[in-house]
C-alpha positions in Angstrom: 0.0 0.0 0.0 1.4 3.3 -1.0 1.6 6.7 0.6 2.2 10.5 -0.1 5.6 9.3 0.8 6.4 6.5 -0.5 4.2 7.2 -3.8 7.3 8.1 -5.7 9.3 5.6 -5.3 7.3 3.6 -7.8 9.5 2.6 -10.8 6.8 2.2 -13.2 3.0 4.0 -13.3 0.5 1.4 -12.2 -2.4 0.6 -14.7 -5.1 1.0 -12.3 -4.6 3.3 -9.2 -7.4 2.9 -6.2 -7.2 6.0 -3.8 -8.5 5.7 -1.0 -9.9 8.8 0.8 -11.1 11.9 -1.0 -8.8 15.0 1.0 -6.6 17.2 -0.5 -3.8 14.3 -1.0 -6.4 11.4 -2.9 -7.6 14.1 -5.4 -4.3 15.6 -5.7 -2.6 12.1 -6.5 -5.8 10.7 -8.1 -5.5 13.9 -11.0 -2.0 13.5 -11.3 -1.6 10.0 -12.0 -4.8 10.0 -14.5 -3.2 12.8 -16.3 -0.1 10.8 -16.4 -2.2 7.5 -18.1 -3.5 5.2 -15.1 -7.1 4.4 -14.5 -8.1 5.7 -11.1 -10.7 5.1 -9.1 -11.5 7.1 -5.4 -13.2 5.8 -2.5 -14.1 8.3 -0.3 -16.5 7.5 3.0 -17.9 10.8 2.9 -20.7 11.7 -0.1 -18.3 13.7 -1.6 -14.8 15.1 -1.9 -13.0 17.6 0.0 -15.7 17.4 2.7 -14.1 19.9 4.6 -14.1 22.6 2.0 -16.6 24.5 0.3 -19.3 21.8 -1.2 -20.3 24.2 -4.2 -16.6 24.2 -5.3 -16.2 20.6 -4.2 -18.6 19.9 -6.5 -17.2 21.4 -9.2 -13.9 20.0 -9.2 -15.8 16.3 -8.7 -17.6 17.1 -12.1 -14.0 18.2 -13.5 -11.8 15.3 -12.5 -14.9 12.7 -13.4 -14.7 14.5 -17.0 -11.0 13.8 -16.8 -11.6 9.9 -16.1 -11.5 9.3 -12.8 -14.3 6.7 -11.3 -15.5 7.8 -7.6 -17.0 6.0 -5.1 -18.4 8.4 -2.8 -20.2 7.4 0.3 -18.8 4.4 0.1 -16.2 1.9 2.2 -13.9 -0.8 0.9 -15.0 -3.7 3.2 -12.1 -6.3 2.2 -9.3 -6.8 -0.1 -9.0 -9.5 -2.4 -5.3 -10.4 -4.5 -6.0 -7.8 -6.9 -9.2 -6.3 -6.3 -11.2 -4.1 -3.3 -14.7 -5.1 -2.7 -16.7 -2.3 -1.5 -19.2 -2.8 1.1 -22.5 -2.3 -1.7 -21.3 -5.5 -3.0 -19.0 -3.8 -5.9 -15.7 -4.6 -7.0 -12.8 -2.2 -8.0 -9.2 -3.9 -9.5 -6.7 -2.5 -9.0 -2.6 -2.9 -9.4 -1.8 0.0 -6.8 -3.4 1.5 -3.6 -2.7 4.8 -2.4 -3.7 5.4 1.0 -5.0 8.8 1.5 -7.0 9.0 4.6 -6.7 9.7 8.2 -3.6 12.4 7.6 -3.0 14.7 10.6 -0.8 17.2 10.5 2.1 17.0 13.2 2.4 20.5 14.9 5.0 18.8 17.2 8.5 18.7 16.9 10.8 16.1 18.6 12.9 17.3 22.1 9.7 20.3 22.3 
């Protein structure tokens, strides 16, 4: 499973790229690598993206980056993984050949010996 971090260390673009979680990092990641040639697909637990921005604008990006190509599961959760594949809990199944995990990020306002 892939991170922000270790993200680029990958020595080859994966076909299809599942991203999970739908904040600043997934979309950012999810629009890059799409423009770059994978198919992506997000899975975000909230209804939509960016849930702690503006919705209107939210939106509007959603509707841009699903023009672009990219597949999004909103509202959805990824209930198990199989060799290959994530099968979300409404019974649907997304393939993949990388995951990017983008949820649960927090930024770290401490600094070590503080």
């Amino acid at each position: 499973m892939l991170t922000n971090e270790s993200l680029f260390e990958l020595d080859q673009l994966p076909e299809r790229l599942l991203v999970l979680g739908g904040g600043p990092v997934g979309i950012e990641m999810a629009q890059t690598f799409r423009r770059f040639g994978s198919q992506v697909t997000l899975v975000n637990c909230a209804p939509r993206i960016l849930s702690r921005d503006d919705a209107e604008l939210a939106g509007m990006l959603a509707t841009r980056l699903a023009d672009e190509g990219i597949t999004f599961e909103l509202g959805k959760e990824v209930e198990n993984f199989g060799a290959a594949a994530a099968h979300l809990r409404n019974g649907k199944r997304v393939e993949f050949d990388a995951i990017l995990s983008a949820v649960g990020r927090e930024p770290n306002f401490h600094t070590a010996g503080m």
